[in-house]
C-alpha positions in Angstrom: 138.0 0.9 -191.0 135.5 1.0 -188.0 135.2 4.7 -187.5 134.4 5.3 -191.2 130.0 5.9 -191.8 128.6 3.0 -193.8 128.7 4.8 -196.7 132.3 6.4 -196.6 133.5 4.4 -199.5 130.7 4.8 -201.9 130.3 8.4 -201.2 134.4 8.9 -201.6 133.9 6.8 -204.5 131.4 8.8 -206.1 133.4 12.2 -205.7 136.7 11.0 -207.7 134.6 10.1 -210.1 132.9 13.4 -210.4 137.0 14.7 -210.6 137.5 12.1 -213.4 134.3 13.4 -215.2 135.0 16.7 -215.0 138.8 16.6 -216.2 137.5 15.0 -219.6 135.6 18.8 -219.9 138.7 20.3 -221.8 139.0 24.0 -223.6 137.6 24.5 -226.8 140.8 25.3 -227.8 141.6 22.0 -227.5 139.4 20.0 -229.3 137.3 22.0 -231.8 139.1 21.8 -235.7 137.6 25.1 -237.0 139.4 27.1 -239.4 141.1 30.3 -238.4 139.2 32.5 -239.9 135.7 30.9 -238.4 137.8 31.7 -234.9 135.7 33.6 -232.4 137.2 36.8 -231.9 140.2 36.5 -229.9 139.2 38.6 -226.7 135.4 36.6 -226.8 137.3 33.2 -226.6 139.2 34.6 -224.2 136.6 35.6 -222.1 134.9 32.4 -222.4 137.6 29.9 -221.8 138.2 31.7 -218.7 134.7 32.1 -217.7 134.6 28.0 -217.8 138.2 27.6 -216.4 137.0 29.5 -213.5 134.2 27.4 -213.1 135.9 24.2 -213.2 138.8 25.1 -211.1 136.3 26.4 -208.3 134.5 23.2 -208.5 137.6 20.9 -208.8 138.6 23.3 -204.9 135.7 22.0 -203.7 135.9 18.5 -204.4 139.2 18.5 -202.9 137.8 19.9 -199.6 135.6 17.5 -199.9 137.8 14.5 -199.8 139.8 16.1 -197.6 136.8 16.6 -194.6 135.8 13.2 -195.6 139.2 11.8 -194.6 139.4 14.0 -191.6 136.5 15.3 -189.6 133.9 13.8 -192.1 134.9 10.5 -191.6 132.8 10.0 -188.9 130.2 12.0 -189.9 126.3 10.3 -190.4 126.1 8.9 -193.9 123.2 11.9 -194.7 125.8 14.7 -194.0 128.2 13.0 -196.1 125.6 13.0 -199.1 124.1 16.4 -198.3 127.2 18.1 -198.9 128.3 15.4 -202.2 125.0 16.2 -203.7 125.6 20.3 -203.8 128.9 19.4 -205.6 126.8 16.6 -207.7 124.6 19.9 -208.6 127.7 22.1 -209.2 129.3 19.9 -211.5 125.7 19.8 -213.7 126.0 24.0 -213.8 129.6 23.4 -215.0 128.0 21.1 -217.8 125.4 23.9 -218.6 127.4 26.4 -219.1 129.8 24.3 -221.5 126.9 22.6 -223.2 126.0 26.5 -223.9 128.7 27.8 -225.0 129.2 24.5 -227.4 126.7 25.8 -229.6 128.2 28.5 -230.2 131.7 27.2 -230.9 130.9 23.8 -232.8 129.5 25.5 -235.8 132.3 27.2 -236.6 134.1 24.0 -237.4 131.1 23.7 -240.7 132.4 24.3 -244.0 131.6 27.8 -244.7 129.2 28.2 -241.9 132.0 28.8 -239.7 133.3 31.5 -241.6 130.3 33.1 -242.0 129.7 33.4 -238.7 133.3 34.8 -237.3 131.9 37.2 -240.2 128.6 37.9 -238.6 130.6 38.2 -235.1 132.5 41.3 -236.8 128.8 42.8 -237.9 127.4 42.7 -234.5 130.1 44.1 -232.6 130.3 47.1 -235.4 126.2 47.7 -234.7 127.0 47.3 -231.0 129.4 50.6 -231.4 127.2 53.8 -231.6 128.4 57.5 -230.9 128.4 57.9 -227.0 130.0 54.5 -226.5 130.3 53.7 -222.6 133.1 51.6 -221.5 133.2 48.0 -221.4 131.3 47.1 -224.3 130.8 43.2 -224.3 132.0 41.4 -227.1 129.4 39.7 -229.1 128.8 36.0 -230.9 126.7 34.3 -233.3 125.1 31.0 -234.4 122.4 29.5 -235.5 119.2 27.6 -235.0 116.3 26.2 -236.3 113.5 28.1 -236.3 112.2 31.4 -237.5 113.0 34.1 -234.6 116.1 35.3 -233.4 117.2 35.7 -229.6 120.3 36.9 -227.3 121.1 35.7 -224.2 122.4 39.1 -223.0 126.2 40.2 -221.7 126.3 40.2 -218.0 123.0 37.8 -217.7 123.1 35.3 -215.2 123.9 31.9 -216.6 122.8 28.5 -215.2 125.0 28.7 -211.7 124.1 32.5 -211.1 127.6 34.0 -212.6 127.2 36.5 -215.3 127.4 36.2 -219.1 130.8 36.8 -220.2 129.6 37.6 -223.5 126.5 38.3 -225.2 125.6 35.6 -227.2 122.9 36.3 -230.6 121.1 33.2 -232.0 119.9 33.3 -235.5 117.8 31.4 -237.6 119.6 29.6 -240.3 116.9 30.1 -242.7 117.8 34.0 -243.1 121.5 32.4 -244.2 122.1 34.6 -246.3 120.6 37.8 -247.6 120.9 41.3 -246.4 117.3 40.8 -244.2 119.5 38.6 -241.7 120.7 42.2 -240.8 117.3 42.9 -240.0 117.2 39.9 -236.9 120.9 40.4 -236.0 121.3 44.0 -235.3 117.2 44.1 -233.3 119.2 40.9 -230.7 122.1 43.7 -230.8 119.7 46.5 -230.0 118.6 44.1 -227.2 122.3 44.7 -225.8 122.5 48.4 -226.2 119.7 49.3 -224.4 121.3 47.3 -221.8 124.1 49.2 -221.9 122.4 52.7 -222.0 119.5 51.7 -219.2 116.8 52.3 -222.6 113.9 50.2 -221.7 113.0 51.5 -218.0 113.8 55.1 -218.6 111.3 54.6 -221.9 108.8 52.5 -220.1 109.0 55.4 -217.3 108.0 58.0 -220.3 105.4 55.9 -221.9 103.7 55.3 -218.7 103.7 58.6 -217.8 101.8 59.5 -221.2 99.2 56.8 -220.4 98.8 58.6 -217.2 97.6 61.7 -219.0 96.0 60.3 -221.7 94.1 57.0 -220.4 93.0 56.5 -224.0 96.2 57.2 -226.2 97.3 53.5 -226.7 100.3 54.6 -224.0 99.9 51.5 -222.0 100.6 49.1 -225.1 103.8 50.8 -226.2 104.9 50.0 -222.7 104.6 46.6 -223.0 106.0 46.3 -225.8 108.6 49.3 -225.4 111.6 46.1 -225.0 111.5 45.0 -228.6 110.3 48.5 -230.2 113.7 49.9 -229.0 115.3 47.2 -230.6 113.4 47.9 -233.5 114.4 51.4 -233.5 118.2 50.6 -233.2 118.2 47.9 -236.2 116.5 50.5 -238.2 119.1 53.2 -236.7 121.8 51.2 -238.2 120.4 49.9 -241.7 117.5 51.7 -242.3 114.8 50.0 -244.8 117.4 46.7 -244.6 116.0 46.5 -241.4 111.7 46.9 -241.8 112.4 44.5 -245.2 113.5 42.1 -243.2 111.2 42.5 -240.3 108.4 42.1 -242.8 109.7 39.1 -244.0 110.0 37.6 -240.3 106.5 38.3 -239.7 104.7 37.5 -242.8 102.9 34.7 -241.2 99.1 33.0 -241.7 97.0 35.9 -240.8 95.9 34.7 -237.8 98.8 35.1 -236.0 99.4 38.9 -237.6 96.2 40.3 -235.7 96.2 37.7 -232.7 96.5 39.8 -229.4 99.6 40.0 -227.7 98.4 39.4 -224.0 101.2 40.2 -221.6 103.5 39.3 -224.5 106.4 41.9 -224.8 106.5 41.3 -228.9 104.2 43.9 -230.7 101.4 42.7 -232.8 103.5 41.6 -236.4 100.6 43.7 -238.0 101.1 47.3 -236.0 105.1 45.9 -235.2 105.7 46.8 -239.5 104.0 49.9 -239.6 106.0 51.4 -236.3 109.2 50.3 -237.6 108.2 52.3 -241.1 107.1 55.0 -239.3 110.6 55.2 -237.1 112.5 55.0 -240.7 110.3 57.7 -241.9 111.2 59.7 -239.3 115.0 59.1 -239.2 115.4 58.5 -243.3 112.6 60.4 -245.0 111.6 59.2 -248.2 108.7 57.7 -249.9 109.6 54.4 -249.8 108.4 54.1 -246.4 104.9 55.0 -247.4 104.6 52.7 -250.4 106.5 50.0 -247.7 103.7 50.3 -245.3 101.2 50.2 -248.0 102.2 47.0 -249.3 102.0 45.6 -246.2 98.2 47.0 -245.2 97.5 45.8 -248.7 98.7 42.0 -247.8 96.8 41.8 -244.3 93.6 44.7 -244.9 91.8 44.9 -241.8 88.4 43.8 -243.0 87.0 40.5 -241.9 88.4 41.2 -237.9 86.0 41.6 -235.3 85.1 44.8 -235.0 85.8 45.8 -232.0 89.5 44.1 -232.4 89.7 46.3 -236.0 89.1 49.3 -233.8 91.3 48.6 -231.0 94.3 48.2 -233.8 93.0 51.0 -235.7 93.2 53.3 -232.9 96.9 52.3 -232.5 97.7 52.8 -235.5 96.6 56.1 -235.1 98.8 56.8 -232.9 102.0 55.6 -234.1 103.2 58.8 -234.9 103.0 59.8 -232.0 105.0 57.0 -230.1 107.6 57.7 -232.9 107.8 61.4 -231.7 107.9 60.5 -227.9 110.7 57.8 -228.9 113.3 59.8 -230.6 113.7 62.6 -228.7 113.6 60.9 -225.5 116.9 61.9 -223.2 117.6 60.0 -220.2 120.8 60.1 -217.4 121.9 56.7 -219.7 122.2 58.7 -223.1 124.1 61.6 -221.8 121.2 63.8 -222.3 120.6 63.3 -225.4 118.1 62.6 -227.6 117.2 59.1 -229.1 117.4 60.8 -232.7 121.3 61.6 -232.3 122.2 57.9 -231.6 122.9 56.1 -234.8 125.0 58.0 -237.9 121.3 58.6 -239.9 122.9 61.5 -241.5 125.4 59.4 -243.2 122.7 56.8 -244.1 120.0 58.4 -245.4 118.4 56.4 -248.6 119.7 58.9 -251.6 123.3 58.6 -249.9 123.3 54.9 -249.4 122.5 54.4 -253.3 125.1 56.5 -254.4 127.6 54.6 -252.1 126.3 51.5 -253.9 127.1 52.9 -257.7 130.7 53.9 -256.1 131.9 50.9 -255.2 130.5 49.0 -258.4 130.1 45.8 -255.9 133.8 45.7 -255.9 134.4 43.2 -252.9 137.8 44.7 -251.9 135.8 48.2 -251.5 133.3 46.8 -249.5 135.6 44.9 -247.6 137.3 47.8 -246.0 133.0 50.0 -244.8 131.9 49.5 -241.8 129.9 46.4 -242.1 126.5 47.7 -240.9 126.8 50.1 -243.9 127.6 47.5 -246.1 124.1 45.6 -245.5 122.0 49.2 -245.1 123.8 49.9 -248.7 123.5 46.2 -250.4 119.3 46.4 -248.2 118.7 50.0 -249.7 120.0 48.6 -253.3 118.1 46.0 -253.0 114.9 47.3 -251.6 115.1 49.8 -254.8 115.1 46.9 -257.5 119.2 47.5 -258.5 120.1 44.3 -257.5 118.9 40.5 -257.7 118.5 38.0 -254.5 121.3 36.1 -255.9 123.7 38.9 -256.2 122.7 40.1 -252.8 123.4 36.7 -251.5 126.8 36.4 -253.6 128.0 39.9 -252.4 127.1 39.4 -248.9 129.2 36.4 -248.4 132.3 37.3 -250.1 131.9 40.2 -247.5 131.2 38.2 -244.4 134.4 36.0 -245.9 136.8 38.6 -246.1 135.9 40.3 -242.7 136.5 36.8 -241.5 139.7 36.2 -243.0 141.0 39.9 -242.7 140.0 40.3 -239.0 142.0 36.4 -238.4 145.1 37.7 -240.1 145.6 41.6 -239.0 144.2 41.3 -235.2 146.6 39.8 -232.7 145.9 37.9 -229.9 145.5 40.9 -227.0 147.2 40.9 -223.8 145.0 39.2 -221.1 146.4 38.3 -217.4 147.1 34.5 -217.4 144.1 32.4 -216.3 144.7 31.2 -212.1 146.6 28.2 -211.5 144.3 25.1 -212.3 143.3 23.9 -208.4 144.0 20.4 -207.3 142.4 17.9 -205.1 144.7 16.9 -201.8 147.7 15.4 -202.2 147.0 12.1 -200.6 144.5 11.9 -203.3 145.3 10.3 -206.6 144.3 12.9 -209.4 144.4 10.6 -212.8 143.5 13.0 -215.0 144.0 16.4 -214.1 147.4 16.7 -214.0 147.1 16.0 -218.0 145.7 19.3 -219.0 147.0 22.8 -218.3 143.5 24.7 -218.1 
C-alpha cells in the first residue's frame, strides 16, 4: 500500500462512483409510461437512444482506462495527475447529464394525458413541412414540445450539443399557450423553416444577395433585411406552406404593448414585430394573391398607426416599409447552388394552396375527421387557417377539428409504421475486469 499517491483511494473511490452514477442514466425506453400513440417517431427515438448510448458507453471506456492506469502506471503517479485526468471524466459525465436532461424534455411530456398525443401529432406536421419539392437526402427527423413562454425556438439537426457532438435530431420548442388552434402552425412550421434553410444553405446565399443590393443602393434598407434575412426566410417558408394560417398567427405572436412593436432591433436578427407582419403579408401576396392580404395588413397598421413615434424613427420604418416589395421580389426569385437553380417561388406547392382552392377543399371534406385524416397535414392547418381567417369557422371548432386531427395522425402513424431496420447499437463498454461493476451489468443499453 506504500507505492500508492496519498490520494489513490479517494480518487479510485470517486471514479466507481461516477460508474454507479452513470449506470442509474437508463433509456427512455425504459422508464417513461407514455402511450403508444404519444411515441416519438420510431426512427427519432432511435436516433436518440443511440445518440445517448454512444455517449455513455464512451464515457463508461474511459472510466475503465481510468481505473485501469490508476492500478497500473498511475498508481504512483502525483496526487494532481491523478485528479487532472478524474476531473475531465468528472466533466464528461456532466455533458452525458446535459444531453439527457435535454432530450428529457422532450420525451417526459409525452407521458401527459392528451399532451402526449398531441405532440407525436405535431411530430407528424413538422416532418411533412420539413418535405418540400427538391428534397436533399438525409432529412433529419424532427420533435416537439412545449414551454412556457410566448416564442417558439429549434435547436437545429446537426447542431453541436453540450459535449461538441452533433444534434441527432432537430428538436422545435413551442409555447403551450398556442395549444391548440390552427395559428400554432404559424410558430411550428417558421422553427421548421429554420431547418430547411439549413438544409438548402438559404441564409448566407441570401445574406450574400442582400448585401450586394445594399452595395448599390446605400439607402434601400438592404442592410436591415440582412440582418434580419434568418428569420424572414423562415417566414417565407411557414407562409410557403400555410399561407394566411401562417401571418394570422404571426400577428397574434407579436401583438404586444406598443412599445416593443416599434422598439429597434439593434443587432437583433428578429425583424421589428411592426415591419415583421407587413413583410410576411407582402410574401403571401406575392405567392397567394388575393385581397385578404391587403385588408390583413390594414388591420394591423390600423392597430399600431405610426403617429406619436419620433420622427425620425417614423421615417426610418417608413422608408422600410417602402421597400418591402422590393425585398419580396429579390426573395422569391433568388436561385442559389443549394436550390438546384431554382427560384425561391418554386419551393413550396403554392399552386395547390392558393386561397380560392383551400376554401373549396374545406366545403369538400365537410370537416369530416376521417377526410382530413388521410391530407397532408400542412394542408390541413393552411385549409382549417384559410377557413378560419374567412369567418367559416368558430375558435372552438378550429380547436375541436384540429385535435381530432393531431389524434388520429398520432394513432394512425403508431399503428401502420413499423419499427425500421437500424444496425444494433455497439456493445455496452465495461470497466476492467478486476473491477467490480454493480450496476452495469443490469442493463443492456
Amino acid at each position: 500500500m506504500a507505492d500508492r499517491s496519498a490520494g489513490f483511494d479517494l480518487i479510485e473511490g470517486e471514479a466507481h462512483s461516477l460508474l454507479v452514477r452513470l449506470d442509474t442514466i437508463r433509456p427512455f425506453v425504459m422508464h417513461e409510461t407514455m402511450v403508444l400513440a404519444a411515441a416519438l417517431p420510431p426512427a427519432a427515438q432511435w436516433q436518440i437512444e443511440r445518440f445517448l448510448h454512444l455517449g455513455r458507453n464512451d464515457l463508461r471506456r474511459r472510466l475503465g482506462e481510468f481505473i485501469e492506469w490508476l492500478h497500473a502506471e498511475g498508481r504512483t503517479a502525483p496526487p494532481a495527475e491523478q485528479q487532472k485526468r478524474f476531473v475531465m471524466l468528472r466533466l464528461q459525465f456532466n455533458v452525458v447529464l446535459a444531453q439527457f436532461d435535454l432530450f428529457t424534455e422532450v420525451v417526459t411530456q409525452r407521458s401527459e394525458h392528451s399532451t402526449g398525443v398531441w405532440l407525436a401529432g405535431l411530430d407528424i406536421l413538422a416532418q411533412d413541412a420539413l418535405s418540400v419539392r427538391a428534397r436533399p437526402p438525409g432529412d433529419p427527423h424532427m420533435v416537439v414540445y412545449l414551454a412556457r413562454g410566448a416564442g417558439a425556438a429549434i435547436r437545429r439537426a446537426k447542431t453541436r450539443l453540450p459535449g461538441g457532438q452533433p444534434n441527432p435530431v432537430g428538436i422545435i420548442r413551442l409555447p403551450r399557450e398556442r395549444m391548440i388552434g390552427s395559428g400554432l402552425a404559424s410558430s411550428l412550421i417558421h422553427e421548421v423553416g429554420h431547418q430547411g434553410a439549413a438544409l438548402y444553405d438559404l441564409v448566407p446565399s441570401l445574406k450574400a444577395e442582400l448585401d450586394r443590393w445594399a452595395a448599390r443602393e446605400p439607402d434601400g434598407h438592404w442592410d436591415t433585411w440582412s440582418l434580419w434575412i434568418s428569420e424572414i426566410v423562415a417566414d417565407l417558408w411557414s407562409v410557403g406552406m400555410v399561407g394566411i394560417t401562417s401571418t394570422v398567427g404571426l400577428l397574434a405572436v407579436v401583438s404586444l404593448p406598443r412599445y416593443f412593436v416599434f422598439r429597434p432591433t439593434g443587432t437583433d436578427p428578429h425583424p421589428m414585430p411592426y415591419l415583421r407582419v407587413l413583410i410576411s403579408a407582402a410574401i403571401g401576396q406575392a405567392l397567394y394573391p388575393h385581397p385578404q392580404w391587403a385588408r390583413l395588413a390594414a388591420t394591423w397598421r390600423s392597430m399600431y398607426p405610426l403617429r406619436g413615434l419620433p420622427a425620425e424613427h417614423r421615417d426610418w420604418i417608413a422608408g422600410c416599409e417602402e421597400r418591402i416589395g422590393d425585398l419580396v421580389r429579390v426573395l422569391l426569385r433568388h436561385r442559389s447552388r443549394g436550390t438546384g437553380g431554382r427560384e425561391l417561388r418554386t419551393f413550396w406547392p403554392t399552386a395547390q394552396r392558393q386561397p380560392e382552392q383551400l376554401l373549396r377543399l374545406h366545403a369538400a371534406w365537410r370537416q369530416d375527421l376521417a377526410v382530413m385524416a388521410r391530407q397532408p397535414p400542412s394542408l390541413v392547418f393552411a385549409v382549417v387557417g384559410q377557413a378560419k381567417a374567412a369567418g367559416l369557422i368558430t375558435p372552438h371548432a378550429e380547436s375541436d377539428q384540429l385535435s381530432a386531427v393531431l389524434t388520429a395522425w398520432a394513432v394512425r402513424s403508431s399503428l401502420r409504421r413499423p419499427f425500421p431496420h437500424h444496425p444494433p447499437l455497439p456493445p455496452r463498454s465495461l470497466p476492467g475486469p478486476r473491477h467490480h461493476d454493480p450496476i452495469g451489468a443490469r442493463h443492456a443499453l
